[in-house]
C-alpha positions as a Python dict, from the first residue, in 0.01 Angstrom:
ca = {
    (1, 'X'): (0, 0, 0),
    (2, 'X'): (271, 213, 88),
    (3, 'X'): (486, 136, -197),
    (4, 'X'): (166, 278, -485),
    (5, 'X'): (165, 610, -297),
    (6, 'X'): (547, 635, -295),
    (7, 'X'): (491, 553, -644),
    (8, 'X'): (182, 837, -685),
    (9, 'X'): (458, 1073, -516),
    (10, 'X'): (734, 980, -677),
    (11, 'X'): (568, 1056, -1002),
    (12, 'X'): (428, 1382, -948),
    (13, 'X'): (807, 1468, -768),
    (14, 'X'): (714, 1466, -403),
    (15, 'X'): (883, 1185, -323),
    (16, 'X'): (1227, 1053, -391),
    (17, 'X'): (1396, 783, -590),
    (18, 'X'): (1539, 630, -269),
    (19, 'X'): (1230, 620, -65),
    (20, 'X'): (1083, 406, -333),
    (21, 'X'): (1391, 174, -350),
    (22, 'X'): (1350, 121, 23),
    (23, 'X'): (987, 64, 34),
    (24, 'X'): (1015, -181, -311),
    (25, 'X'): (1329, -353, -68),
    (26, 'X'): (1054, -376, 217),
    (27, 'X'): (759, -553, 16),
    (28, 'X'): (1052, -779, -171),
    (29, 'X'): (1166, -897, 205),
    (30, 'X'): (792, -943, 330),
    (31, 'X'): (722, -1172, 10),
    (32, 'X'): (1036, -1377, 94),
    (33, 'X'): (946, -1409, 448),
    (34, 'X'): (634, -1515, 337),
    (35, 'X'): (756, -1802, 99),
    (36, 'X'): (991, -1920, 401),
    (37, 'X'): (693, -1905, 610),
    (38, 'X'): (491, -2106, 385),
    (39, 'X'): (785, -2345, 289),
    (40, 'X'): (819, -2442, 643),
    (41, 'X'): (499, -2476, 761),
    (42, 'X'): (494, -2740, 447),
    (43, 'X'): (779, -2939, 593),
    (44, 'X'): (614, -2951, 914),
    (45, 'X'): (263, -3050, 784),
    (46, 'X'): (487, -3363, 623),
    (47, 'X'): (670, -3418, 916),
    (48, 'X'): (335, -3444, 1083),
    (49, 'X'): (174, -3643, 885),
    (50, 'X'): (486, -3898, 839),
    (51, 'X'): (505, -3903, 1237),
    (52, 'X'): (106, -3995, 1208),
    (53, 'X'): (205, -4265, 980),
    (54, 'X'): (466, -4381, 1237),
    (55, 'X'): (229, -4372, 1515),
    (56, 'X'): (-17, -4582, 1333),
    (57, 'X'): (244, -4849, 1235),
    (58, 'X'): (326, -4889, 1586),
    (59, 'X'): (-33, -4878, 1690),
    (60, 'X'): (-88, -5205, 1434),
    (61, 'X'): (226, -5351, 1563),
    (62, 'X'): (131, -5362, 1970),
    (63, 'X'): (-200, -5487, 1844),
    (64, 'X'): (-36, -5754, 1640),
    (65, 'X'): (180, -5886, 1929),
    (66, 'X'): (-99, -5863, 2179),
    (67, 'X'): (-228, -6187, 2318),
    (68, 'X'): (-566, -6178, 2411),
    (69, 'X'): (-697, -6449, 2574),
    (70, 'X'): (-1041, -6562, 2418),
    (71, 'X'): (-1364, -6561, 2625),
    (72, 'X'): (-1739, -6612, 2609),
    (73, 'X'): (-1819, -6255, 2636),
    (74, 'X'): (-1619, -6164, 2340),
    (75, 'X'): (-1816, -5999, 2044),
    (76, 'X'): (-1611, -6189, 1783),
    (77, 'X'): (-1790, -6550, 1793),
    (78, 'X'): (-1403, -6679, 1628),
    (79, 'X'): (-1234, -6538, 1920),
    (80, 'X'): (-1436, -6789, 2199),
    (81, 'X'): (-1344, -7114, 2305),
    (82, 'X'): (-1433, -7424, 2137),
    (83, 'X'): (-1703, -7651, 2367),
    (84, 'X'): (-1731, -7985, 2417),
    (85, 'X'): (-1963, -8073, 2134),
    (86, 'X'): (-1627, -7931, 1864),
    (87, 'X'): (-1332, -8106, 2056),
    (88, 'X'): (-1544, -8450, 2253),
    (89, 'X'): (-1340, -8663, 1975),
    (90, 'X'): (-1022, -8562, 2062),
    (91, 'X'): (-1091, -8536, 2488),
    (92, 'X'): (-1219, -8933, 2443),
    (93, 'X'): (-915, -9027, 2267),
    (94, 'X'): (-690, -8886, 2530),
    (95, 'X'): (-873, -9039, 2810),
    (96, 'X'): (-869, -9360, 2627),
    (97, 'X'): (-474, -9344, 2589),
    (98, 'X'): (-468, -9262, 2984),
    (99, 'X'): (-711, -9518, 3093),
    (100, 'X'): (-461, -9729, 2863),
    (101, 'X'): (-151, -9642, 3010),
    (102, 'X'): (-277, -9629, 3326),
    (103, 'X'): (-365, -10002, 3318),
    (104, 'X'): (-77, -10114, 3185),
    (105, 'X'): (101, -9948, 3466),
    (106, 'X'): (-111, -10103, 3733),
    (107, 'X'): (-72, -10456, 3562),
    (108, 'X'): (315, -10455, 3567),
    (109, 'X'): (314, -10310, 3910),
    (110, 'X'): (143, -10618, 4029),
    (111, 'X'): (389, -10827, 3816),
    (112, 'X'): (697, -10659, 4007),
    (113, 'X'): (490, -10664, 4361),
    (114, 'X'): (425, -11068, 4285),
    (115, 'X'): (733, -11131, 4155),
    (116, 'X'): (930, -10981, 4512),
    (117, 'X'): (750, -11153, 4780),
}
């Protein structure tokens, strides 16, 4: 604003040549500052938005390496145990392997008690 009424003055000769020159130097500086300004506040919106990203990555990776124990409350049906009527196969093959082993132990037990007396 200043600088188009030196300019006014300057051409009708009521201002000088050097006034003009200092105001022009002025505006040229405040335009420069401004590009810096806006330069850096663009670095900073992508450092921002890069330390964002960061965050997030290390959001998914303490979720990743959480255990969570599963329970019937859980909203996610996958996430809750397994009941009797899924895994019965497999708990009545175990028990028949123990109640297997277990007689076999109790039969050569006797054979070692008969044997000593």
């Amino acid at each position: 604003m200043e600088l188009l009424r030196t300019t006014t003055l300057m051409g009708q000769g009521y201002a000088t040549r050097q006034l003009y020159d200092q105001q022009r130097h002025q505006l040229n500086a405040g335009v420069a500052a401004m590009a810096m300004a806006s330069a850096a506040l663009g670095e900073a919106t992508q450092a921002l938005d890069a330390t964002r990203h960061t965050v997030e990555l290390d959001c998914i990776k303490i979720a990743d390496t959480t255990l969570v124990a599963p329970s019937s409350r859980s909203p996610n049906p996958s996430c809750s145990g397994a009941g009797l009527s899924v895994v019965w196969p497999q708990f009545a093959a175990v028990s028949i392997a123990g109640a297997l082993f277990l007689t076999i132990a109790v039969v050569h037990f006797r054979r070692v008690a008969g044997q000593t007396e």
